[in-house]
TITOR-293135 format. One line per 10 residues: number of its first residue (from 0); for each residue x, y, z of C-alpha. Coordinates in steps of 0.05 Angstrom, whole numbers, plus 32768, in hexadecimal, padded with zeros to 4 digits. Each point is the difference from the previous one (the first is absolute). Layout:
N
NUM) X:Y:Z | ...
// end
This chain:
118
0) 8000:8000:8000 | 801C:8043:7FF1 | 7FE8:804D:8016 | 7FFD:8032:7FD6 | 7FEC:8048:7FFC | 7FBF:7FE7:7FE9 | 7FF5:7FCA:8037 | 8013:7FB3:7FFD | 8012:7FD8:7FC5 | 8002:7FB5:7FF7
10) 8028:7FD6:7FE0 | 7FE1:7FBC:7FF2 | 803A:7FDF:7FF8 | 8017:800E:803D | 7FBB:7FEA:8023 | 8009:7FBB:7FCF | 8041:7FFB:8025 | 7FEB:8011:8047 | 7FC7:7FC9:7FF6 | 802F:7FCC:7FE4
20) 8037:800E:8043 | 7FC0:7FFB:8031 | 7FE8:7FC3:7FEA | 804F:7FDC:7FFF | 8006:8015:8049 | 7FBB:7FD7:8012 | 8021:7FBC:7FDD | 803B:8010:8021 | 7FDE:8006:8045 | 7FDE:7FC9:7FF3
30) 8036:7FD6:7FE9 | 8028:800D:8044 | 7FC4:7FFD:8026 | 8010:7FE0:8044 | 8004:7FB9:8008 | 7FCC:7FDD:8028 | 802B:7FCC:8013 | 8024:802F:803E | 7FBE:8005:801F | 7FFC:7FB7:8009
40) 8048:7FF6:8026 | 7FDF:8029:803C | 7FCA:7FCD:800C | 7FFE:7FC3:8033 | 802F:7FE4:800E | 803A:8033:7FED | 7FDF:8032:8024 | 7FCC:8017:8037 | 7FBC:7FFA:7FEC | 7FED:804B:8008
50) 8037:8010:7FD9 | 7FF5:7FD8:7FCA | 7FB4:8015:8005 | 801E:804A:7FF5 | 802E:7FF3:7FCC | 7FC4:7FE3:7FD9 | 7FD4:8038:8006 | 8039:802C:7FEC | 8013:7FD5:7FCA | 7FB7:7FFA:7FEB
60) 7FEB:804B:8004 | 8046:8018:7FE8 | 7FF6:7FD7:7FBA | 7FB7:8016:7FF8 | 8016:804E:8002 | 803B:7FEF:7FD8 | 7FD0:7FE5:7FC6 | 7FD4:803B:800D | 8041:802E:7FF1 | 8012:7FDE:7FBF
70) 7FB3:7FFE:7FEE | 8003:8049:8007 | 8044:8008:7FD8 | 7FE4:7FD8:7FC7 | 7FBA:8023:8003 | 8028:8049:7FFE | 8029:7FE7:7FBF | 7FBF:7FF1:7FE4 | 7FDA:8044:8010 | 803E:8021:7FE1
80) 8005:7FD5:7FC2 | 7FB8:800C:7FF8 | 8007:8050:8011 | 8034:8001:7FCE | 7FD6:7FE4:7FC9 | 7FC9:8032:8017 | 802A:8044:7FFA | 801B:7FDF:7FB4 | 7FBD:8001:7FEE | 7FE2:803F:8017
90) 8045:801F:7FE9 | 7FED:7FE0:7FBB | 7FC0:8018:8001 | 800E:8042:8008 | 8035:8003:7FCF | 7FD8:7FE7:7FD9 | 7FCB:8038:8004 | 8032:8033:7FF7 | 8011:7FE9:7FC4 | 7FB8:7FFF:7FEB
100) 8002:8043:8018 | 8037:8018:7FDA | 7FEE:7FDF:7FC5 | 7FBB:801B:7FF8 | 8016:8045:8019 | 8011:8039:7FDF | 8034:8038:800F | 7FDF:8046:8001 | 8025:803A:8009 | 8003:8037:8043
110) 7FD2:8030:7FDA | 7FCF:7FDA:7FDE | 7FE9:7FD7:803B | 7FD5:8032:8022 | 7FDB:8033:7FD1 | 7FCB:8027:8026 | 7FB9:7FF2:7FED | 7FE1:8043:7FDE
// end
């Protein structure tokens, strides 16, 4: 995104690319995602009961908010892929009716655009 004089600008591009590097970090995070298997070395009879019992609820809530947090990565990469295909097309549109414009228009010169009526 860039400021100018006018206001903001927007480079699609850049939003293609933005999408592309939120989505990679959510398979990464999900690739490394913790391993279930260390919750199950605190249990009977490696360790105390209400440890274990803690370390599973932990373990348990702890991967649930971790999917929610690549859910939410992935679902931002899509609302920006799709955003970015939005702004293309109303920026198409409207080029589109300014060339209309332009080529249906005519050029009339300073003084003979307003004449006072008689």
């Amino acid at each position: 995104m860039t400021i100018d004089g006018e206001g903001y600008g927007v480079q699609p591009a850049s939003l293609d690319r933005s999408a592309h590097l939120l989505f990679e970090i959510a398979v990464l995070l999900h690739e490394g995602r913790p391993d279930g298997e260390l919750s199950v070395l605190a249990r009977k009879p490696r360790a105390h009961y209400e440890v274990g019992h803690a370390v599973e609820f932990f373990a348990r809530d702890s991967r649930d908010q971790f999917l929610r947090a690549i859910s939410l990565i992935a679902a931002l990469s899509t609302k920006l892929r799709v955003a970015k295909g939005a702004y293309v097309e109303v920026d198409l549109q409207t080029r589109a009716a300014l060339d209309a414009l332009l080529d249906i228009g005519t050029y009339v010169p300073a003084p003979d655009r307003w004449r006072p009526t008689p």
